[in-house]
Backbone as JSON, one array per atom type, in Angstrom:
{
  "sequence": "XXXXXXXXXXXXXXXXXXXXXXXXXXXXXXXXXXXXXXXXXXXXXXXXXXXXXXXXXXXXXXXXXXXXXXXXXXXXXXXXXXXXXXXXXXXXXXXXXXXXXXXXXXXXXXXXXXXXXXXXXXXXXXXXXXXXX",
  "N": [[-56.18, -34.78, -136.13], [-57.63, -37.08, -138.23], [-61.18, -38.4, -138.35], [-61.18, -40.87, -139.34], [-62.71, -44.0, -140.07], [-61.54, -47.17, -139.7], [-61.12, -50.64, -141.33], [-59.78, -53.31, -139.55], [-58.28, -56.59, -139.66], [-57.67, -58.98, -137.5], [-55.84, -61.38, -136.28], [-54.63, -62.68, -134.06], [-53.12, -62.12, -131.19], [-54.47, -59.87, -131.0], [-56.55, -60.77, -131.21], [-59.89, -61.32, -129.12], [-59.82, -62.05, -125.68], [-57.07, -62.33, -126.37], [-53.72, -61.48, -125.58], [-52.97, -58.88, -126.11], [-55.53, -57.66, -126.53], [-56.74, -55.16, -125.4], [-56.0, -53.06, -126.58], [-57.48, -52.51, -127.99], [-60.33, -51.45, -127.19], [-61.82, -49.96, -127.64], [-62.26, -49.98, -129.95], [-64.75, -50.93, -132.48], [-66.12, -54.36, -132.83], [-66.64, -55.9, -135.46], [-67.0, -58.63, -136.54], [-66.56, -62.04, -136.83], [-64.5, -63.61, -139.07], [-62.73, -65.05, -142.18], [-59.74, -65.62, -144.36], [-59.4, -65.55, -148.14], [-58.07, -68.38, -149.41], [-54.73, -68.75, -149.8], [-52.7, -67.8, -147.8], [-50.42, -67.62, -145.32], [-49.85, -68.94, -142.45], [-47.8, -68.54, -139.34], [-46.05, -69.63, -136.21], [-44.74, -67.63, -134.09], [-44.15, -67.91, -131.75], [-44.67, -66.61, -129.06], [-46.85, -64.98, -130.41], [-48.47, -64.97, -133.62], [-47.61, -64.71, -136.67], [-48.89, -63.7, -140.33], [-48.34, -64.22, -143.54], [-48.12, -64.17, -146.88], [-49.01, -65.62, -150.11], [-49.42, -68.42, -149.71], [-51.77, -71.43, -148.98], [-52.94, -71.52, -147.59], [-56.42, -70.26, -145.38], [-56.4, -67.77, -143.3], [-58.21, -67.57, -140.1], [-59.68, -65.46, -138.31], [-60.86, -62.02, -136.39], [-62.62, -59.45, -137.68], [-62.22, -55.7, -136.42], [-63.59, -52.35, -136.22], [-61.61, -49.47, -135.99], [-60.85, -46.46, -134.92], [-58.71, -43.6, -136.31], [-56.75, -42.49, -134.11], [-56.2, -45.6, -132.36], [-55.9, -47.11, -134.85], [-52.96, -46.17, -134.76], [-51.97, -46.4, -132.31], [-52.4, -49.37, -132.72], [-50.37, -49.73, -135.03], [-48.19, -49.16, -133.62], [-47.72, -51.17, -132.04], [-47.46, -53.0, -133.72], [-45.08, -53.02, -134.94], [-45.18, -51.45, -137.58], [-43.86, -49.26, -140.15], [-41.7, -51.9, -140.14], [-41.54, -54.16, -138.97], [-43.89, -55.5, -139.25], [-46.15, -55.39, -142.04], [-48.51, -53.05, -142.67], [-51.41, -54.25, -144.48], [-53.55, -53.91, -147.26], [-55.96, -56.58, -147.99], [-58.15, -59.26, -148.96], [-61.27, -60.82, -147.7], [-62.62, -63.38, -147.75], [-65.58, -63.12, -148.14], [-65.36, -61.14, -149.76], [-64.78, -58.8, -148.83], [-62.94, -55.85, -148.52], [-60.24, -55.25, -146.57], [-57.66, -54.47, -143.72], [-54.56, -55.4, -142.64], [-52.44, -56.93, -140.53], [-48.75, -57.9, -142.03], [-45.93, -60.32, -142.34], [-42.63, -59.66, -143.86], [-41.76, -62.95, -145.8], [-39.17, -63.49, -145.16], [-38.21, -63.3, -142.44], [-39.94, -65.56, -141.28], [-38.68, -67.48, -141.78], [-37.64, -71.2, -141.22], [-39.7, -70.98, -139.25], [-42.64, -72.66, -137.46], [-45.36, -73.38, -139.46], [-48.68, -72.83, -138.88], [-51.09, -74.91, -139.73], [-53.78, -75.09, -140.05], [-54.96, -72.2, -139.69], [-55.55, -71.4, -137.54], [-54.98, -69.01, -134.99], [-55.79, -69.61, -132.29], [-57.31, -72.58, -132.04], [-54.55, -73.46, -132.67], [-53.12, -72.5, -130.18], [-54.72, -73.31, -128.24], [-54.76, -75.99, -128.64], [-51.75, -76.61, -127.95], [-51.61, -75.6, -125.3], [-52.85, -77.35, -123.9], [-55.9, -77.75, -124.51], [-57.34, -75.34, -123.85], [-57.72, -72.24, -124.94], [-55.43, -69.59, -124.28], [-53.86, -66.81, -124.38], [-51.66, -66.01, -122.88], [-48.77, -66.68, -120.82]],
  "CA": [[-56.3, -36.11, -136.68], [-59.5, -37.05, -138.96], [-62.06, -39.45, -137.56], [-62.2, -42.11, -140.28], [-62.98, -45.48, -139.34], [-60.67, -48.43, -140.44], [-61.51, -52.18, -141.14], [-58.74, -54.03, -139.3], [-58.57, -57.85, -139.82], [-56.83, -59.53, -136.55], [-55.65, -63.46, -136.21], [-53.52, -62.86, -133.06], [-53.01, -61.63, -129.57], [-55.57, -58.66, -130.71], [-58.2, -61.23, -130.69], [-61.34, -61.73, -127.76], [-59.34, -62.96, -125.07], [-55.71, -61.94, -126.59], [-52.9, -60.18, -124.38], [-52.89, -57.49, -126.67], [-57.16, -57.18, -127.08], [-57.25, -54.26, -124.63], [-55.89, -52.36, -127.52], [-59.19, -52.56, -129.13], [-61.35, -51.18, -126.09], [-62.46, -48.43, -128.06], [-62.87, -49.88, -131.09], [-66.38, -51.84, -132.41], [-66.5, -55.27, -133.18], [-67.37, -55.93, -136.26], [-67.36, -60.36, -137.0], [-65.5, -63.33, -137.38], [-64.05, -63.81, -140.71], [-61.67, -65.66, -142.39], [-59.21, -65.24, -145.58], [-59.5, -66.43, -148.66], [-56.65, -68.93, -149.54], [-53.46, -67.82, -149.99], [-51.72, -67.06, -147.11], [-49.95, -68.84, -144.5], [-49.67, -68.39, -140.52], [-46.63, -69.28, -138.63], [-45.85, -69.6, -134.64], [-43.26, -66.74, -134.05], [-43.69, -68.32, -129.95], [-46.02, -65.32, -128.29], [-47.79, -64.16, -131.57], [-48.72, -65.55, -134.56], [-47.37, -63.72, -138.06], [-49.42, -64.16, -141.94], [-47.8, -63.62, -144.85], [-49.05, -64.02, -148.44], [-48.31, -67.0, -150.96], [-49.2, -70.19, -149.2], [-52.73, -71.88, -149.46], [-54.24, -71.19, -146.04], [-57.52, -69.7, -144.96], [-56.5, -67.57, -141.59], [-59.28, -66.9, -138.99], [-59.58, -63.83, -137.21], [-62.04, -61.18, -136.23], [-62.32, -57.69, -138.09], [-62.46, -54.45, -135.86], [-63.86, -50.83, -136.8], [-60.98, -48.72, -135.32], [-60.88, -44.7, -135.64], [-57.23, -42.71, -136.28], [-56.21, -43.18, -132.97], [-56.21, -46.66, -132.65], [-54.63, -47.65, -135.74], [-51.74, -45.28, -134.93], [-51.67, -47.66, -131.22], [-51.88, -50.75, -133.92], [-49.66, -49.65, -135.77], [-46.91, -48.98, -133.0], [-47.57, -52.64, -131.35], [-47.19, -54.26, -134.8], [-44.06, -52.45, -135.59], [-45.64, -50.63, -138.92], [-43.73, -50.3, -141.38], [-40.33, -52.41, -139.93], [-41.82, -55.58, -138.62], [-44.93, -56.03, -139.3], [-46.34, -53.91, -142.84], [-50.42, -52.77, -142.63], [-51.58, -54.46, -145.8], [-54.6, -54.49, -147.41], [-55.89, -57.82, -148.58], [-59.73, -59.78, -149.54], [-61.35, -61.68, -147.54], [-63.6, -64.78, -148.56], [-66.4, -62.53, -148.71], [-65.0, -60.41, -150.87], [-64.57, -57.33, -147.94], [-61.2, -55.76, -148.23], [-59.62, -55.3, -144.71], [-56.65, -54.15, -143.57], [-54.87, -56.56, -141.53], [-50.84, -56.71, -140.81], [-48.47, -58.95, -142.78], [-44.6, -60.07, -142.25], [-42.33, -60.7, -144.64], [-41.18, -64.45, -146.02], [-37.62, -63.33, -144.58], [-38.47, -63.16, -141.3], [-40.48, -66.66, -140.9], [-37.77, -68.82, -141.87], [-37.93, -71.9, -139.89], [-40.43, -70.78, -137.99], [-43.37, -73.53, -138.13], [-46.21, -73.35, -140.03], [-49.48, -73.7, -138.52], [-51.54, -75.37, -141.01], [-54.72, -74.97, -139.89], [-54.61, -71.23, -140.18], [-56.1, -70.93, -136.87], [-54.11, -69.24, -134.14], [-56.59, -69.88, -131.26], [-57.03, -73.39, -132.05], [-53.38, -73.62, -132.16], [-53.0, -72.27, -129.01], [-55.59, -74.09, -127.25], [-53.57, -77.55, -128.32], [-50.28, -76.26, -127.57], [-51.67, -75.21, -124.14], [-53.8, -78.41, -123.07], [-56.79, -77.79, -124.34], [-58.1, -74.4, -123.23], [-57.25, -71.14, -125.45], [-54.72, -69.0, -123.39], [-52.78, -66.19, -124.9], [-50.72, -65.57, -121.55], [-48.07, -67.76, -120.65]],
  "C": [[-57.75, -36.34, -137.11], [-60.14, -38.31, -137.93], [-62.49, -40.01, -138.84], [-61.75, -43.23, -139.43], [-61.99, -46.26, -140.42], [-61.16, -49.96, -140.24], [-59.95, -52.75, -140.85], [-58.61, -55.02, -139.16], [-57.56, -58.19, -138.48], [-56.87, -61.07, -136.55], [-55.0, -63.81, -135.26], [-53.73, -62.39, -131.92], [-54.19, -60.42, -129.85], [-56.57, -59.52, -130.53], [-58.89, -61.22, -129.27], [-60.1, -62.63, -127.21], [-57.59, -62.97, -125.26], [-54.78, -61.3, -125.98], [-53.18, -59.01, -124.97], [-54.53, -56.92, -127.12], [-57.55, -56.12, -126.3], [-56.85, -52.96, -125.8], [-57.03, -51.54, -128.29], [-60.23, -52.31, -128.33], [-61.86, -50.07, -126.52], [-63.03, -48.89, -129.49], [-64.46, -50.86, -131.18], [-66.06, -53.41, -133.48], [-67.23, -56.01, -134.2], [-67.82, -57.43, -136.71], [-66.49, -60.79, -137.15], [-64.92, -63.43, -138.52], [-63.14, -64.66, -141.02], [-61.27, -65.3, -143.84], [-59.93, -65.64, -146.86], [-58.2, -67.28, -148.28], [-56.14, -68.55, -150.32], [-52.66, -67.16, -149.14], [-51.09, -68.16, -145.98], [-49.81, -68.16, -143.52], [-48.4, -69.23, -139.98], [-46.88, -68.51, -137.2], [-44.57, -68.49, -134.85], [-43.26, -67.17, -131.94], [-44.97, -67.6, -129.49], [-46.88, -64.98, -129.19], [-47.25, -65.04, -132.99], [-48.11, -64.2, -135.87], [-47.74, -64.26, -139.47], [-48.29, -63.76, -142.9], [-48.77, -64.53, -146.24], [-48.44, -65.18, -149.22], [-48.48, -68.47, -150.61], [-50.89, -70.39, -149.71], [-54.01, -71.8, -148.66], [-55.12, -70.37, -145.91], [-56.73, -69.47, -143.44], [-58.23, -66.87, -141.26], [-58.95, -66.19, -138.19], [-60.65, -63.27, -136.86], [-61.59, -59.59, -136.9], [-62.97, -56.96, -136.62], [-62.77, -53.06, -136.7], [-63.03, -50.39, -136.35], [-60.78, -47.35, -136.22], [-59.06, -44.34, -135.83], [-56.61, -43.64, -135.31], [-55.7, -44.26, -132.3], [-55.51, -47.13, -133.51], [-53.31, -46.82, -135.6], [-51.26, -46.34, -133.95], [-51.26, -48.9, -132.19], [-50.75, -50.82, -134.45], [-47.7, -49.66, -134.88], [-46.59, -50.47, -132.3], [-46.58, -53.2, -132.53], [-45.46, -53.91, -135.45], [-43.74, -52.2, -137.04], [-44.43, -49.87, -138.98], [-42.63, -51.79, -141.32], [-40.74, -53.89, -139.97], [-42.41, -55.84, -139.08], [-45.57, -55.19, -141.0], [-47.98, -54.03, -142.95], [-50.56, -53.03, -144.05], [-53.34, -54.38, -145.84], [-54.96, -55.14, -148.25], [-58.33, -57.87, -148.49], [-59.96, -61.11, -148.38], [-62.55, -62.57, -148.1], [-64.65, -64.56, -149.18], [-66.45, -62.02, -149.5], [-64.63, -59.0, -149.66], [-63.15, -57.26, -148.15], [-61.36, -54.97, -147.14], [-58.36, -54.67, -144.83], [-56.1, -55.13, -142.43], [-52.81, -56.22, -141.45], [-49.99, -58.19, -140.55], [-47.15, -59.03, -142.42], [-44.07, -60.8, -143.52], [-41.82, -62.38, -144.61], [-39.58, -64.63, -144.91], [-37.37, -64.3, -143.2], [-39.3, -64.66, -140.51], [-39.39, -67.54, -141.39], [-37.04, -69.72, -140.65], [-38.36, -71.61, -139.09], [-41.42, -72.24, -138.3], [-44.4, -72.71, -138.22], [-47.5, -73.8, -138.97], [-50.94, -73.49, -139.7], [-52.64, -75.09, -141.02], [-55.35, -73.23, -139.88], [-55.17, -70.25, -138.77], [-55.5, -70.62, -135.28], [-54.78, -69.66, -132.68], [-56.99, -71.32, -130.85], [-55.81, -73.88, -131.38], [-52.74, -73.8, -130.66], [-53.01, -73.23, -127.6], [-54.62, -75.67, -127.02], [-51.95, -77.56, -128.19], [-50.57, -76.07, -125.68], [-52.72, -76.51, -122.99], [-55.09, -78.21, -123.86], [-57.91, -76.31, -124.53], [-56.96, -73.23, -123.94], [-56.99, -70.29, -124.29], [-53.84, -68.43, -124.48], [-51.84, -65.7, -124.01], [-50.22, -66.77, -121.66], [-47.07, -67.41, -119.32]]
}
């Protein structure tokens, strides 16, 4: 397996503090970021899912991750079935790689508008960002 590095955009349970951020114990930390607009975030309950076409700015954090790692990513997110590894722009202009679901699959889910799942969270949970439940 080669050793290239990948830019991976996260908005969900991989984030600081996320059930699923132990994933990323190898990889490096690269910054905060956010989209442009054009996409939308919905509650799927435990994890948040983007897709493409709406008007929203999501917030996330990019990761550096090697091979290895995105292969792990890739098996959480359920690449290609569930989830598909896209790569998209963010605000800066950096393209990322980040993973997207389709329209299908969010119907009637809600929308959260603000594009921010940590926020979200926090006022769904009292107050205090908690990705455990």
């Amino acid at each position: 397996m080669s050793r290239r590095k990948h830019l991976i955009f996260t908005y969900g349970t991989l984030m600081r503090d996320g059930v699923n951020h132990g994933l990323l114990a190898t990889a490096r930390f690269v910054a905060e970021a956010h989209t442009e607009p054009g996409f939308e975030l919905f509650d799927l309950g435990h994890f948040p899912a983007m897709s493409t076409g709406g008007q929203t700015v999501v917030r996330g954090e990019i990761y550096e991750v090697d091979d290895r790692t995105l292969v792990r990513l890739d098996r959480l997110e359920g690449h290609p079935e569930f989830y598909q590894r896209t790569p998209i722009r963010l605000a800066d202009g950096q393209e990322v790689q980040t993973y997207l679901m389709g329209d299908a699959r969010m119907r009637r889910r809600p929308a959260i508008p603000s594009g921010d799942w940590r926020a979200h969270r926090a006022q769904a949970c009292g107050g205090e960002w908690s990705d455990e439940e």
